[in-house]
LUMKOL-965491 format. One line per field, with one value per residue (C-alpha): residue in one letter; chain; residue number from 1; x, y, z. Coordinates in Angstrom, 3 decimals. Example, Ala and Ser with C-alpha at 12.3 -4.5 7.8 and 13.67 -1.06 7.14 Angstrom:
BEGIN
res	(A; S);
chain	(A; A);
n	(1; 2);
c1	(12.300; 13.670);
c2	(-4.500; -1.060);
c3	(7.800; 7.140);
END
This chain:
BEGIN
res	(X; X; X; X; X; X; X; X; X; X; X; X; X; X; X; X; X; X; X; X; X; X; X; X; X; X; X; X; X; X; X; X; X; X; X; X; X; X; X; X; X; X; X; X; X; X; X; X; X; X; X; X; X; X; X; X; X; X; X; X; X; X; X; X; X; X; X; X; X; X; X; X; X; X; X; X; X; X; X; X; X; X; X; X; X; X; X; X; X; X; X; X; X; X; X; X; X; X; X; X; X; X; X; X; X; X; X; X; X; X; X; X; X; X; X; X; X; X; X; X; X; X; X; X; X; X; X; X; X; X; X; X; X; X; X; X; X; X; X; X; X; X; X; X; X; X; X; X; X; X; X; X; X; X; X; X; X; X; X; X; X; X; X; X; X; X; X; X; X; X; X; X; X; X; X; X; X; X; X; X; X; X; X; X; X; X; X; X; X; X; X; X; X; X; X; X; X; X; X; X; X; X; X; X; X; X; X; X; X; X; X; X; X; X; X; X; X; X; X; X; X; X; X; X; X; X; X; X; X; X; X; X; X; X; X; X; X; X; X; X; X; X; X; X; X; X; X; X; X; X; X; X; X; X; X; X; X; X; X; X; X; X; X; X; X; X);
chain	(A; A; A; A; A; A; A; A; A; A; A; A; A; A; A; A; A; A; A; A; A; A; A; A; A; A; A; A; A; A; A; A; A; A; A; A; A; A; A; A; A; A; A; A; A; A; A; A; A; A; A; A; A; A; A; A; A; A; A; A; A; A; A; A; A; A; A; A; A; A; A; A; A; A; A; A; A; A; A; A; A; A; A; A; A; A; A; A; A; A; A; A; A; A; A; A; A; A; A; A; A; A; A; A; A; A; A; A; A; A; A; A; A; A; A; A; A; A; A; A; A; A; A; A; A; A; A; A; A; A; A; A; A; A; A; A; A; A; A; A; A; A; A; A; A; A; A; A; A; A; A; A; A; A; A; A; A; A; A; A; A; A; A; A; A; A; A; A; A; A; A; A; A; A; A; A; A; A; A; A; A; A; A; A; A; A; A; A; A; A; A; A; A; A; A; A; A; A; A; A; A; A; A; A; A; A; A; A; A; A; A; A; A; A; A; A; A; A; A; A; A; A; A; A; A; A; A; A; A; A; A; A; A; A; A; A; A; A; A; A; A; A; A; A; A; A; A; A; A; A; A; A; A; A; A; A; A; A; A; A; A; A; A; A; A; A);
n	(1; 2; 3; 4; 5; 6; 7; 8; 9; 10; 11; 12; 13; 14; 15; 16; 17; 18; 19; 20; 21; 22; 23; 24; 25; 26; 27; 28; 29; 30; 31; 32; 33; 34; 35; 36; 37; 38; 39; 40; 41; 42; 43; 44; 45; 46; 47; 48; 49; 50; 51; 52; 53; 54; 55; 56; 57; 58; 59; 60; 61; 62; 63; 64; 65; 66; 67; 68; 69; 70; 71; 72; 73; 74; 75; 76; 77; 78; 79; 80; 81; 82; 83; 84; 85; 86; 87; 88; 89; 90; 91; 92; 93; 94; 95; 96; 97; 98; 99; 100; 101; 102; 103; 104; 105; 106; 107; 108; 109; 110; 111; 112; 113; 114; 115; 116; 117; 118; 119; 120; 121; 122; 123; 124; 125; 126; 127; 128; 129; 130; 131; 132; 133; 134; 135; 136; 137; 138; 139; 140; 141; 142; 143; 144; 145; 146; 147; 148; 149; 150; 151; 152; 153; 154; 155; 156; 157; 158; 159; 160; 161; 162; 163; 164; 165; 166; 167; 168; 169; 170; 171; 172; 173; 174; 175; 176; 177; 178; 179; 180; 181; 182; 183; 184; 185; 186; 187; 188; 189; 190; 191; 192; 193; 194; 195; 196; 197; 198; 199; 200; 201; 202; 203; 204; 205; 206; 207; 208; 209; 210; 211; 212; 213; 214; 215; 216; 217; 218; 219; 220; 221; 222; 223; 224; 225; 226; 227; 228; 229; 230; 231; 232; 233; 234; 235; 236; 237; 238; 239; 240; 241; 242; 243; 244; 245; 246; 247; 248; 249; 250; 251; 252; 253; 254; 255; 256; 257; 258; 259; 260; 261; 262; 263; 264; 265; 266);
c1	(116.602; 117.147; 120.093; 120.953; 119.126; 121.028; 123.924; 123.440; 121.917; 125.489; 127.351; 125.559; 126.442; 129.839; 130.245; 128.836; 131.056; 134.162; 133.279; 132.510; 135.857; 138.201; 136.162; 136.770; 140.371; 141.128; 139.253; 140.453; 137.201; 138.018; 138.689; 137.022; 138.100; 135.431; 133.910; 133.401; 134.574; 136.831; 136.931; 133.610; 135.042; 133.785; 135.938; 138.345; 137.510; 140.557; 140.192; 142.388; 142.426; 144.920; 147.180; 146.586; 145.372; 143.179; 141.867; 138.703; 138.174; 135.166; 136.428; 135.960; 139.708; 140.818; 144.161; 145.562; 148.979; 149.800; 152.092; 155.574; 157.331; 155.851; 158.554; 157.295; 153.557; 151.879; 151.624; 148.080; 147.624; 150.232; 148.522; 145.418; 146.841; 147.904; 144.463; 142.154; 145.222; 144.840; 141.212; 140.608; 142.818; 140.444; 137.411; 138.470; 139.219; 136.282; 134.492; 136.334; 135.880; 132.494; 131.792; 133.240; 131.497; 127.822; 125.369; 124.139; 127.212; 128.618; 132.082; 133.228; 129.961; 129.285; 132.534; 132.145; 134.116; 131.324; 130.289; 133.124; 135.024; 131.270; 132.136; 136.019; 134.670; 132.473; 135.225; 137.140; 134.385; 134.242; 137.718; 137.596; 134.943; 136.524; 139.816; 138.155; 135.833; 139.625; 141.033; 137.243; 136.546; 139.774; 139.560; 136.394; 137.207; 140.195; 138.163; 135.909; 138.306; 139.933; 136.948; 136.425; 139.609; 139.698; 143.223; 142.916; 142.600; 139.708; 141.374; 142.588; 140.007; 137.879; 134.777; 134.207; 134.050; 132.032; 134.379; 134.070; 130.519; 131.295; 133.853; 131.653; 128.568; 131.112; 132.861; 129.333; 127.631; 131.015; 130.608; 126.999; 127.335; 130.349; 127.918; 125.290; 127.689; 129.881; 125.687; 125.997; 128.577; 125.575; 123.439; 124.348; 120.765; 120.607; 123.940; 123.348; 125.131; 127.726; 125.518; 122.953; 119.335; 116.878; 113.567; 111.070; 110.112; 106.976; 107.397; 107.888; 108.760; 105.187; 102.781; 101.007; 97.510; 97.026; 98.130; 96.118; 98.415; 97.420; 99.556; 101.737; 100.740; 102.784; 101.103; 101.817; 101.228; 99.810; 101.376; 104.514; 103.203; 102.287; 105.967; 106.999; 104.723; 105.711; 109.586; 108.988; 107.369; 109.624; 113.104; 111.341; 110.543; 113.523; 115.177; 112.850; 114.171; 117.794; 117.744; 117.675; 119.992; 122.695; 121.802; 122.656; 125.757; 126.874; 126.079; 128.143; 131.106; 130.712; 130.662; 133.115; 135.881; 134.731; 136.064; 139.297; 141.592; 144.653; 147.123; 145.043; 143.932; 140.747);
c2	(84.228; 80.564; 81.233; 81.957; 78.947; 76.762; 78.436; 78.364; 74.561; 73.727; 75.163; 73.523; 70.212; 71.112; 72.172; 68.758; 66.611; 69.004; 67.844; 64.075; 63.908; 65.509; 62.650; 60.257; 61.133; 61.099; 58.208; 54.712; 52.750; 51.866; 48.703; 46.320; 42.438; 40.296; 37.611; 34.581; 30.468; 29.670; 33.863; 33.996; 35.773; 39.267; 40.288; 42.489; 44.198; 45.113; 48.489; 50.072; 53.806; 55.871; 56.850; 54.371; 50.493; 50.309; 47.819; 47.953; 45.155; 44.242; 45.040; 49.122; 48.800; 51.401; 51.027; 52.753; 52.850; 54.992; 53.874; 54.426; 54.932; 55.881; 54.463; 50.992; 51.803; 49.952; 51.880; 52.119; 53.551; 55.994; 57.218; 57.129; 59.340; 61.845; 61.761; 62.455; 64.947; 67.271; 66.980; 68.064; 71.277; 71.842; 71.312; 74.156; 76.589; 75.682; 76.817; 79.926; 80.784; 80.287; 82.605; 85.547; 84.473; 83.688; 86.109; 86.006; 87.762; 91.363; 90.337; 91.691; 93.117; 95.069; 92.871; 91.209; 87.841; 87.497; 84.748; 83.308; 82.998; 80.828; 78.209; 78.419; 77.304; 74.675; 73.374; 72.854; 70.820; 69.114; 67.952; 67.181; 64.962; 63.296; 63.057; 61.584; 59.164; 57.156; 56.197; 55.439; 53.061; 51.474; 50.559; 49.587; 47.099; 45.831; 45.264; 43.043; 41.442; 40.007; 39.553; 36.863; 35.013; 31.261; 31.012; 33.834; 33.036; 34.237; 35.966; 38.348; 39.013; 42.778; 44.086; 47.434; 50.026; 53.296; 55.629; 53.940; 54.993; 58.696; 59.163; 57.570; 59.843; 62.970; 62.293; 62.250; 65.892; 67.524; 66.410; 67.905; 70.937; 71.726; 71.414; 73.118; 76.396; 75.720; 76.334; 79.694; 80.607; 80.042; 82.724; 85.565; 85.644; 89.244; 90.509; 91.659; 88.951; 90.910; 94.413; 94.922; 94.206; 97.318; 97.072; 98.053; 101.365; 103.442; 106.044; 109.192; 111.109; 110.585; 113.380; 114.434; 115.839; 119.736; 120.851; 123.633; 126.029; 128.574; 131.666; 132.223; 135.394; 135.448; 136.427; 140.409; 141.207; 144.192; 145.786; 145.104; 146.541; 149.917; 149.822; 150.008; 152.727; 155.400; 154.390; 155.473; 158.580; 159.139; 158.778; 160.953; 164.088; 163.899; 164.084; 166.705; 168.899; 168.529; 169.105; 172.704; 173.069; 170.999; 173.559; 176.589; 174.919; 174.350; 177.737; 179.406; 177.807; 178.682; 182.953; 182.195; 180.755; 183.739; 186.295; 184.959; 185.322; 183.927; 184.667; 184.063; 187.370; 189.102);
c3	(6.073; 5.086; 4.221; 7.928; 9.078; 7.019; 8.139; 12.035; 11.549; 9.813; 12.424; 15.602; 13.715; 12.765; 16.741; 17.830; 15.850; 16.591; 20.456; 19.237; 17.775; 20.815; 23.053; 20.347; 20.457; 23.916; 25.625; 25.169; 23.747; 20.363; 21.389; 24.385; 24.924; 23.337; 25.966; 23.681; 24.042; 27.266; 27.659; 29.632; 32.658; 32.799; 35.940; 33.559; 30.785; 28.502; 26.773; 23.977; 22.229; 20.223; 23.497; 26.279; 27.067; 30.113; 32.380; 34.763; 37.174; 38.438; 42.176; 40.725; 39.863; 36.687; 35.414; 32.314; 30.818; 28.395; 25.247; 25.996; 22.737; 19.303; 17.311; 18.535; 17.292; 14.209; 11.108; 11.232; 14.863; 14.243; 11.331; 12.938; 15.596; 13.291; 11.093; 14.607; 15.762; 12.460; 12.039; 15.887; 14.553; 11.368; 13.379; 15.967; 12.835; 10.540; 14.427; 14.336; 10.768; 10.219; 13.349; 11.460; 8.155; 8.869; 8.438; 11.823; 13.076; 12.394; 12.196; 8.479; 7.993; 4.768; 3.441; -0.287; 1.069; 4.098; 2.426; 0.981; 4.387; 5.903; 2.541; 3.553; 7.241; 5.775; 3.374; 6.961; 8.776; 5.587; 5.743; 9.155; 8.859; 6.100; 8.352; 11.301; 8.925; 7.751; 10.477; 12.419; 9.390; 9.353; 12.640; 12.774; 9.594; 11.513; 14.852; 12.795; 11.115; 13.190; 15.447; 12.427; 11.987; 12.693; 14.317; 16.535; 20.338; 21.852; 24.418; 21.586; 20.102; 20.725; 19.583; 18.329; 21.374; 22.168; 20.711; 17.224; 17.705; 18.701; 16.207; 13.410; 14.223; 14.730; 10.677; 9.602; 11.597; 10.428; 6.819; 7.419; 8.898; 6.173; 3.280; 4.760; 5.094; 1.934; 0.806; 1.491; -1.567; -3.681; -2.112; -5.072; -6.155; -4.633; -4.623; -1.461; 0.826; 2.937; 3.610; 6.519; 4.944; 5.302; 6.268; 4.113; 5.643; 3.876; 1.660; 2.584; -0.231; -2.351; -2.706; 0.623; 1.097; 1.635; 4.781; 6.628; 7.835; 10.713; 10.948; 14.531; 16.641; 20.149; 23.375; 24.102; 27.768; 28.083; 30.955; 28.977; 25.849; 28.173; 29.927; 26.083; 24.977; 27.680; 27.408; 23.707; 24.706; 27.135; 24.497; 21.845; 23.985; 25.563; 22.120; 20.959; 24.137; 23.416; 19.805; 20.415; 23.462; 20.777; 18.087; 20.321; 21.388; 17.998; 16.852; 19.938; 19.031; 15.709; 16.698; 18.870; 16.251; 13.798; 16.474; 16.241; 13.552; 11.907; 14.079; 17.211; 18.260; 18.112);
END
């Protein structure tokens, strides 16, 4: 039973960061322009992600362009891309995996490798997190950085955005919720992982106390019981009246065939 707990606990958090990491992916807010020195005006805020580089205005404005060649790209963002691309993938099987192998579920049930498919689904949210974790971190170190450098203008300068946040928080549920079901592996203390649990149901097979018996007499109606009677009276004198009438037959035939002889004639 805690097993189970553990195991539906890991996989809420392993769901949550999957989620935390598509947003993370997707949304351009690793980045946001930094309003420090001469760069006080907060009519435009400048906005960068993996895929696009936005800008809001303060007249409700949104504006996004998306990155028009990947060749062009830094090494880092490209690799970054790839990192939150694959670990999106192994989020949305370690989901799929663990589904069949928790306990709570009677996909494979009575199957030996129940439980090793719930730790193959937790290795997966495991390395997910992981995957997500790099390129968050890196960014996040490069954000600040350069936040800090002396000789960089002001104007190009960002602080860390939301999605740094969100992806951050997502590595670390997924990293969670895969040890919590890579947990269940360990649970051969009964042998019994894999089979439907009985209940403990009372005996029924132990000695019992003496049992008083009453012997079964059917209801005889009586009218039928007198229908019965005169039928029976009725077939034996009718068989005791043509007894005799067969014995006189059979003896007729039998003077009759002893007048006759051989060749037919009397």
């Amino acid at each position: 039973m805690v097993i189970a707990a553990l195991e539906l606990m890991g996989f809420f958090f392993g769901l949550f960061g999957m989620l935390g990491t598509l947003v993370a992916t997707l949304l351009p807010y690793w980045a946001t322009s930094a309003h420090i020195g001469p760069n006080i005006v907060t009519a435009v805020v400048t906005m960068k992600g993996l895929w696009m580089e936005c800008v809001y205005q303060s007249t409700g404005a949104f504006q996004c362009e998306t990155y028009n060649t990947l060749l062009g790209l830094t090494a880092d963002l490209q690799a970054a891309r790839a990192m939150m691309v694959i670990s999106s993938i192994f989020s949305v099987m370690a989901c799929a995996v663990s589904t069949v192998g928790m306990q709570c579920t009677v996909c494979m049930d009575g199957s030996s490798v129940k439980s090793k498919v719930a730790g193959i689904g937790g290795s997966l949210f495991l390395l997910a997190g992981l995957l997500s974790l790099i390129p968050v971190s890196w960014k996040t170190h490069e954000v600040v950085q350069t936040f800090y450098m002396q000789n960089m203008p002001a104007s190009l300068k960002f602080e860390i955005g939301d999605c740094l946040y969100v992806g951050l928080a997502s590595s670390l549920l997924s990293m969670l919720g895969g040890g919590l079901l890579s947990a269940s592996c360990c649970d051969d203390l009964d042998g019994s992982r894999g089979t439907r649990r009985h209940y403990p149901y009372p005996d029924r097979t132990g000695p019992r106390g003496p049992s008083h018996s009453m012997p079964y007499h059917p209801a005889i109606n009586p009218n039928l019981a007198n229908k019965n009677q005169t039928l029976n009276s009725h077939t034996s004198t009718s068989t005791h009246s043509t007894a005799p009438a067969q014995d006189s037959r059979k003896s007729a035939r039998h003077n009759t065939a002893a007048g006759y002889d051989v060749t037919g004639y009397v």
